[in-house]
C-alpha positions as CSV (number, residue, x, y, z in Angstrom):
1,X,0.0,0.0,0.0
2,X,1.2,3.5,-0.8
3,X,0.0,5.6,1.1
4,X,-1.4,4.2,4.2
5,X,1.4,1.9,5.7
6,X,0.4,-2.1,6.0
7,X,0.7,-1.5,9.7
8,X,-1.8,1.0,10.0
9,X,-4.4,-0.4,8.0
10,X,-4.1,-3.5,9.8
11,X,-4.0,-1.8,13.1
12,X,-7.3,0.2,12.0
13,X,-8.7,-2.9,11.4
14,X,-8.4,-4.8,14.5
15,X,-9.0,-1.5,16.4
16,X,-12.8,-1.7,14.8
17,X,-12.7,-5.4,15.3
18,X,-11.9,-5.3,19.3
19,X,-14.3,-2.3,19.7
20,X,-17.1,-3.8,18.0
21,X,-16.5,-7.1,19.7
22,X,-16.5,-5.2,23.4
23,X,-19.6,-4.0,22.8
24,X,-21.6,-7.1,21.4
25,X,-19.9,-9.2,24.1
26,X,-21.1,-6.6,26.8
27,X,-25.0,-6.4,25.5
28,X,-25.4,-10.3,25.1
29,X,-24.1,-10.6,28.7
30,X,-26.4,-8.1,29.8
31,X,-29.2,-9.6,27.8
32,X,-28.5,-13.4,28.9
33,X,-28.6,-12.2,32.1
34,X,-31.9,-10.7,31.9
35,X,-33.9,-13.3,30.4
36,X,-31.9,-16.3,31.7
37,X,-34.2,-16.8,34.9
38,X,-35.8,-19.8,34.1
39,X,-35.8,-23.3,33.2
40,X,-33.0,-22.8,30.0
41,X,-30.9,-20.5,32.5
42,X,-27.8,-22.5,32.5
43,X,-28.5,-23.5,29.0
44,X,-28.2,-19.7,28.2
45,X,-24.8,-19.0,29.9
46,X,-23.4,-22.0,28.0
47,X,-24.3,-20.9,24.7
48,X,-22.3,-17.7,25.1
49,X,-19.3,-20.2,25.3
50,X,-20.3,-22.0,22.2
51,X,-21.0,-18.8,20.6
52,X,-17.6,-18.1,20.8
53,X,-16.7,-21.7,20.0
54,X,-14.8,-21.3,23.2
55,X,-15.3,-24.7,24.8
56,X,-11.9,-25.6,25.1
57,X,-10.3,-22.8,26.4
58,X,-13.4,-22.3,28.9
59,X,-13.4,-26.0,30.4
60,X,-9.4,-26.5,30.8
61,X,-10.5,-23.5,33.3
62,X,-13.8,-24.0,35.3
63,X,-16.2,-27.1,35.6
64,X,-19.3,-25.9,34.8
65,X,-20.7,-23.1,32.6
66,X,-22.3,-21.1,35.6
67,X,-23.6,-17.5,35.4
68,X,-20.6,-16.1,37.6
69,X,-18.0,-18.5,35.6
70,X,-19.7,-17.0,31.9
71,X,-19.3,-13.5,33.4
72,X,-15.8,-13.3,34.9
73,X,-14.4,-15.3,31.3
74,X,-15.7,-12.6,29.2
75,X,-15.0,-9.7,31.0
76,X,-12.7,-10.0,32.8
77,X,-10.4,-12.5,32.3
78,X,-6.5,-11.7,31.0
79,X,-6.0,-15.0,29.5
80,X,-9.4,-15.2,27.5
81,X,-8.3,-13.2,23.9
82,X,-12.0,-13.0,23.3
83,X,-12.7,-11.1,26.9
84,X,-13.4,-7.4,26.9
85,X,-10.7,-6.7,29.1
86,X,-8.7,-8.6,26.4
87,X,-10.5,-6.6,24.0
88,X,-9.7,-2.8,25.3
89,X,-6.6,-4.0,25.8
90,X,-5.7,-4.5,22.2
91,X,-7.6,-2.0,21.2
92,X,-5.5,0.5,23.1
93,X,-2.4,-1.6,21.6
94,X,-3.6,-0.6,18.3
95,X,-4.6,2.7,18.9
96,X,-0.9,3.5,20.3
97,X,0.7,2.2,17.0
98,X,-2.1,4.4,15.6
99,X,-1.6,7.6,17.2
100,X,-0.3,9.6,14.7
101,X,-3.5,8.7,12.4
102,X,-5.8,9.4,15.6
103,X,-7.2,12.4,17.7
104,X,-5.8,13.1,20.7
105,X,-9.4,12.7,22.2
106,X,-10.0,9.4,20.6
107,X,-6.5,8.4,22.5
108,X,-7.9,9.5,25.5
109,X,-11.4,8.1,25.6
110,X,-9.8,4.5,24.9
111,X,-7.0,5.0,27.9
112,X,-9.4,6.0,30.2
113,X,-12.2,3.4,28.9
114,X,-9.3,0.8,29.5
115,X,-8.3,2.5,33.1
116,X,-11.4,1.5,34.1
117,X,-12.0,-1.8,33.1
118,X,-8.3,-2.5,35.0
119,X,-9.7,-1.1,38.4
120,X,-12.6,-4.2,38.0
121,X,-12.8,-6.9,40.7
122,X,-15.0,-10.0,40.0
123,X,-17.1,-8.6,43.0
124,X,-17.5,-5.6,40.6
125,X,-19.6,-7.9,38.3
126,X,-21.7,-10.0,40.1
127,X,-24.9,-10.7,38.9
128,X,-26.8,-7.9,40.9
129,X,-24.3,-5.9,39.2
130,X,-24.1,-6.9,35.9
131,X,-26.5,-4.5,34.0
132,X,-25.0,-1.2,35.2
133,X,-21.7,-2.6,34.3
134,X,-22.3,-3.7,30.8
135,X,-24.1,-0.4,30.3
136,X,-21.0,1.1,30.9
137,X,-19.0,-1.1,28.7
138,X,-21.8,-0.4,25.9
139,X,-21.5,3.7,26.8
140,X,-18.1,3.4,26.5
141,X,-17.5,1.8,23.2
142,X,-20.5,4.1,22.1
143,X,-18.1,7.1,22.8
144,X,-15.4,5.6,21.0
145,X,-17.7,5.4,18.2
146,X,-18.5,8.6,18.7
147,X,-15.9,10.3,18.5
148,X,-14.1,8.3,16.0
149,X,-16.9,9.4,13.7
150,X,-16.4,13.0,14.5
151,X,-12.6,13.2,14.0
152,X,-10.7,10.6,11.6
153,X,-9.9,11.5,8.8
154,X,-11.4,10.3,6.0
155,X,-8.6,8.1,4.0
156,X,-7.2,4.8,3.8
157,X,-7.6,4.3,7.1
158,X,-11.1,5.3,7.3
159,X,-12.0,2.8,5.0
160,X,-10.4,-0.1,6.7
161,X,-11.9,0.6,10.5
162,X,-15.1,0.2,8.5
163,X,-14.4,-2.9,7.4
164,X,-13.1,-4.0,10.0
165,X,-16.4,-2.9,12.0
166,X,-18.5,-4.8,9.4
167,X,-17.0,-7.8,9.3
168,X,-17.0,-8.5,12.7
169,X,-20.5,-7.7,13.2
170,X,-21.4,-10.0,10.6
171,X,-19.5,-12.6,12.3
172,X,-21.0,-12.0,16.0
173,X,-24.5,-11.2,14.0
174,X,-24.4,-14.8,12.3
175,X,-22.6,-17.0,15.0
176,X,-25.0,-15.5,17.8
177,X,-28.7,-16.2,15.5
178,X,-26.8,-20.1,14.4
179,X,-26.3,-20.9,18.2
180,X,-29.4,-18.9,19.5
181,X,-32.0,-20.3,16.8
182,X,-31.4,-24.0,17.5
183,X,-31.3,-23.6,21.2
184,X,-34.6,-21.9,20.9
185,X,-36.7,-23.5,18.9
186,X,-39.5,-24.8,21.0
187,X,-41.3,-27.4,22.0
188,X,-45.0,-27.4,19.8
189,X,-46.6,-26.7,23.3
190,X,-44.5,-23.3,24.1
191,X,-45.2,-21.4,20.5
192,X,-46.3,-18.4,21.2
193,X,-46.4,-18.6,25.3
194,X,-44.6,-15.9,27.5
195,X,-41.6,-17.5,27.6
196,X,-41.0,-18.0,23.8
197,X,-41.5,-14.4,23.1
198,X,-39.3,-13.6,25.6
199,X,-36.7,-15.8,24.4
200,X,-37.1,-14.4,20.7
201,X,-37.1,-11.1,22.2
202,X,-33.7,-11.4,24.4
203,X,-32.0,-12.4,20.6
204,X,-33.5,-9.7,18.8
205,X,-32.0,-7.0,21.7
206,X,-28.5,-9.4,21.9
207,X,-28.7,-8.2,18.3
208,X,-29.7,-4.5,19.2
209,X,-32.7,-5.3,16.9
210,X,-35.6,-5.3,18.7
211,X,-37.0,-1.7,17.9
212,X,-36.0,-1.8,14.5
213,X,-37.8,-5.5,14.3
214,X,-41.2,-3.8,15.1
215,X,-40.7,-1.1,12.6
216,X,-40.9,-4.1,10.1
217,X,-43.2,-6.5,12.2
218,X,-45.5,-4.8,14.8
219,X,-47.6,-7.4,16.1
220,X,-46.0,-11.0,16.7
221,X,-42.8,-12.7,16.6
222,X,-41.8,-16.2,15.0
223,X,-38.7,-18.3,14.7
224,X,-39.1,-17.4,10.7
225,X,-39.4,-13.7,11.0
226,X,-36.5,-12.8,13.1
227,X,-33.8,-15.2,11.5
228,X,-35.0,-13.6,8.1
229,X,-34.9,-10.2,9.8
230,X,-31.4,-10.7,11.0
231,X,-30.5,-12.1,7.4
232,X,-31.9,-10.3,4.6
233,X,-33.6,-6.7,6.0
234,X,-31.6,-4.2,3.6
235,X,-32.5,-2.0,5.9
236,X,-31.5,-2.7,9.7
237,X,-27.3,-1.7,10.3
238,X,-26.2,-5.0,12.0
239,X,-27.7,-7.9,9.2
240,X,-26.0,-9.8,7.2
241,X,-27.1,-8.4,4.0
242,X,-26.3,-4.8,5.1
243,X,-22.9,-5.7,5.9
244,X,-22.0,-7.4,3.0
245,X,-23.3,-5.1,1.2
246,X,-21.5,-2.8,2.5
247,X,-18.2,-4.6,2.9
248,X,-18.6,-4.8,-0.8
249,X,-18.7,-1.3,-1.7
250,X,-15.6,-0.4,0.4
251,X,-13.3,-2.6,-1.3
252,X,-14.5,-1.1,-4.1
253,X,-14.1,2.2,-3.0
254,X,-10.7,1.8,-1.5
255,X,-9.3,0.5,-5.1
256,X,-11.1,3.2,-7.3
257,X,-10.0,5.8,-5.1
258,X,-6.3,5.0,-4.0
259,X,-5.4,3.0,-6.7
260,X,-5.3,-0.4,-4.8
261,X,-4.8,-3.6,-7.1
262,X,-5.3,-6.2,-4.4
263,X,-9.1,-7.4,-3.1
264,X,-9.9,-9.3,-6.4
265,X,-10.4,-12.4,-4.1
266,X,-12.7,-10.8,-1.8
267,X,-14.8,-9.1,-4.7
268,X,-15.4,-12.4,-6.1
269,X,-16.3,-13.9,-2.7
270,X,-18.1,-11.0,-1.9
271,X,-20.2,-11.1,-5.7
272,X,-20.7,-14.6,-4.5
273,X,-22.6,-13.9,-1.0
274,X,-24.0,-10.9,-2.2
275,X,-25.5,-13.0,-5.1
276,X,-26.6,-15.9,-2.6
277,X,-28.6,-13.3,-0.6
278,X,-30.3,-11.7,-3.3
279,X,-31.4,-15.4,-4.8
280,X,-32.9,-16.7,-1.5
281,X,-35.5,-16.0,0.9
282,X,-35.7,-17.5,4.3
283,X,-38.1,-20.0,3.7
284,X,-35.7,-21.2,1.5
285,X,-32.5,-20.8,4.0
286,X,-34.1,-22.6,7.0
287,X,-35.4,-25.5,4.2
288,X,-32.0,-26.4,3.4
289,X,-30.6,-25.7,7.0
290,X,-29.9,-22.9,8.6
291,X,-26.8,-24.0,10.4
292,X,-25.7,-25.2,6.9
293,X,-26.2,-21.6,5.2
294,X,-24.5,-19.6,8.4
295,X,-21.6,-22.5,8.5
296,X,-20.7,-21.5,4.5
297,X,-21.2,-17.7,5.5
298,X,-18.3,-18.2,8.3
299,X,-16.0,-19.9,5.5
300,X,-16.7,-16.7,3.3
301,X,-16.2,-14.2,6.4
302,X,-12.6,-16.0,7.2
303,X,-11.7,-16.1,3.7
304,X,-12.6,-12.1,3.2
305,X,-10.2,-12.1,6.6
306,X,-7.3,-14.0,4.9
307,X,-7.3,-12.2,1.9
308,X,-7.4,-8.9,3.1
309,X,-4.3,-10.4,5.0
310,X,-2.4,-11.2,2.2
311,X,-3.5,-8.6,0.1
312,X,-3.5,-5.4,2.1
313,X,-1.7,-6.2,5.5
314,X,1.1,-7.8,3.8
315,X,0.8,-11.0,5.7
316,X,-1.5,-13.9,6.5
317,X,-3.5,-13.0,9.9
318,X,-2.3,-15.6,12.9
319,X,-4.6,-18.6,13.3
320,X,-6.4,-16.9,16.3
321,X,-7.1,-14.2,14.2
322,X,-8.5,-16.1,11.2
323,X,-10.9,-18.0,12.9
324,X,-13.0,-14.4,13.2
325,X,-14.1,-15.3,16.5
C-alpha cells in the first residue's frame, strides 16, 4: 500500500474489530442475564461459550458453565483473547501504534475506557451488578464510536476501520442467531407462550434489533421472521445483507479511489454472497438448514479475513485471528 502503511491499516482494522466485539460481548451478557431466569438459565450461559466456540479454552479453566464462571471469562479474564478486558486491551495496543492517524481525544477516551476496566474486581460484576456494568462497557464503546466518527480523517484508514467494524459484526451477527435459533426453537406446546416471546425477544435485543424489528413486524414474533430479519432486512445496520453489502462497496471504493490492485479475491467472494442473498428467501434458507447456510457464510467471512491479510496487511492474519471469532 502507498500511502497508508500495511501496519496501520491492519491496526485500524483490529481497532474496529476489538471495539465492536467489546460492545456485542457486553449487550449479550447483559441480555443473557436478563432473560436467563428460568428453566433454559444454564442452557443460556453455555451458549455464550459456544457462541464463541470457546469450549476448550473455557473448560481446561472452570467445571461448569455457571452465570458467575460466563461473566468473569468474558470480562474479565487476561488470559481469555476473546474477553473485553482482552478486547480494550488490544484495542488500546492498536490505537498507540495508531496515534499519529488518531485524535488526541480518541487516544484519551480509549485510555481512560481501559483504566477503568483494570480497576474491575470479580465482585465488581456479580450478577446484581451486571447490567449497570455492561451499560457502561456499551456507553463506552459508544463514545469511542462517537468520537471516532467525528474526527478521523477520512482516507485509507477510514476505510479499513469500517471494514473491520463490518466484518466483525457480521460474524457475531451470524454466530449468535446459528447458536441462538437451535437452542430456541420450541417445544410445539411453548409457541407463542410468554416464555418463547421472551426468548425471541432477548435475541433480537442481543442483536440491538428489537425496535427496528417492530418497525418491520408490529404485532408477533416467529422463529421465521427474526432469522429472516437478522438475514436479509436491507435495511437494519447489524444484518448480514447490510454488511456485506456494505463490505462490498468499500473494497470497491478503496481501489477506485487510492489505486489499490489487491481485493480481487474478496470481490469475487463477496459477488458470490451478495448473489446468494439476493437469490434466496428465508423460507428457503431454514429449508435447506440454517446451520448449513450460516456455516458456509463463516467460511466466506474468514476467507474475506485471509485475503485482506495477504493482500492489504502484507501477511497472513495468525490462526487466532483467522478464525473471526
Amino acid at each position: 500500500m502507498a500511502r497508508l502503511l500495511a501496519r496501520f491499516a491492519e491496526d485500524m482494522f483490529w481497532l474496529a474489530r476489538n471495539m465492536e466485539r467489546a460492545e456485542n460481548l457486553a449487550r449479550i451478557l447483559d441480555v443473557n442475564e436478563t432473560f436467563s431466569r428460568d428453566a433454559r438459565g444454564s442452557q443460556n450461559w453455555l451458549s455464550i461459550v459456544h457462541l464463541h466456540a470457546d469450549n476448550e479454552r473455557f473448560f481446561a479453566k472452570y467445571q461448569a458453565a455457571t452465570a458467575n464462571n460466563v461473566i468473569h471469562f468474558y470480562l474479565l479474564d487476561p488470559e481469555n483473547p476473546s474477553s473485553i478486558y482482552s478486547c480494550l486491551k488490544a484495542s488500546r495496543d492498536n490505537a498507540r501504534t495508531l496515534r499519529p492517524l488518531i485524535s488526541t481525544e480518541l487516544w484519551t477516551q480509549l485510555n481512560m475506557f481501559y483504566s477503568w476496566i483494570r480497576t474491575l474486581t470479580p465482585a465488581d460484576v456479580n450478577r446484581a451488578d451486571l447490567a449497570r456494568v455492561c451499560n457502561k462497557i456499551k456507553e463506552g464503546c459508544q463514545s469511542h464510536t462517537g468520537i471516532l466518527e467525528g474526527t478521523l480523517y477520512r482516507d485509507e484508514g477510514w476505510y479499513f476501520y469500517q471494514l473491520g467494524k463490518l466484518i466483525e459484526r457480521a460474524d457475531q451477527g451470524t454466530r449468535m442467531l446459528d447458536i441462538k435459533y437451535h437452542m430456541l426453537l420450541p417445544a410445539t406446546t411453548e409457541v407463542g407462550s410468554p416464555l418463547d416471546v421472551s426468548q425471541w425477544n432477548a435475541l433480537l435485543r442481543s442483536a440491538a434489533g428489537y425496535h427496528a424489528y417492530r418497525r418491520v413486524q408490529p404485532r408477533g414474533m416467529s422463529p421465521t421472521s427474526v432469522a429472516g430479519f437478522l438475514i436479509f432486512n436491507n435495511a437494519f445496520p447489524r444484518s448480514l445483507a447490510v454488511c456485506i453489502a456494505s463490505i462490498d462497496e468499500i473494497v470497491v471504493r478503496l481501489r477506485q479511489r487510492y489505486g489499490l490492485r489487491a481485493g480481487n479475491r474478496t470481490l469475487e467472494i463477496l459477488d458470490g454472497m451478495r448473489g446468494t442473498l439476493a437469490n434466496r428467501s428465508i423460507e428457503m434458507v431454514l429449508g435447506g438448514g440454517l446451520h448449513e447456510f450460516l456455516d458456509w457464510v463463516q467460511v466466506q467471512l474468514i476467507a474475506v479475513t485471509d485475503d485482506f491479510g495477504r493482500s492489504f496487511f502484507g501477511h497472513a492474519p495468525s490462526p487466532e485471528q483467522a478464525q473471526v471469532a
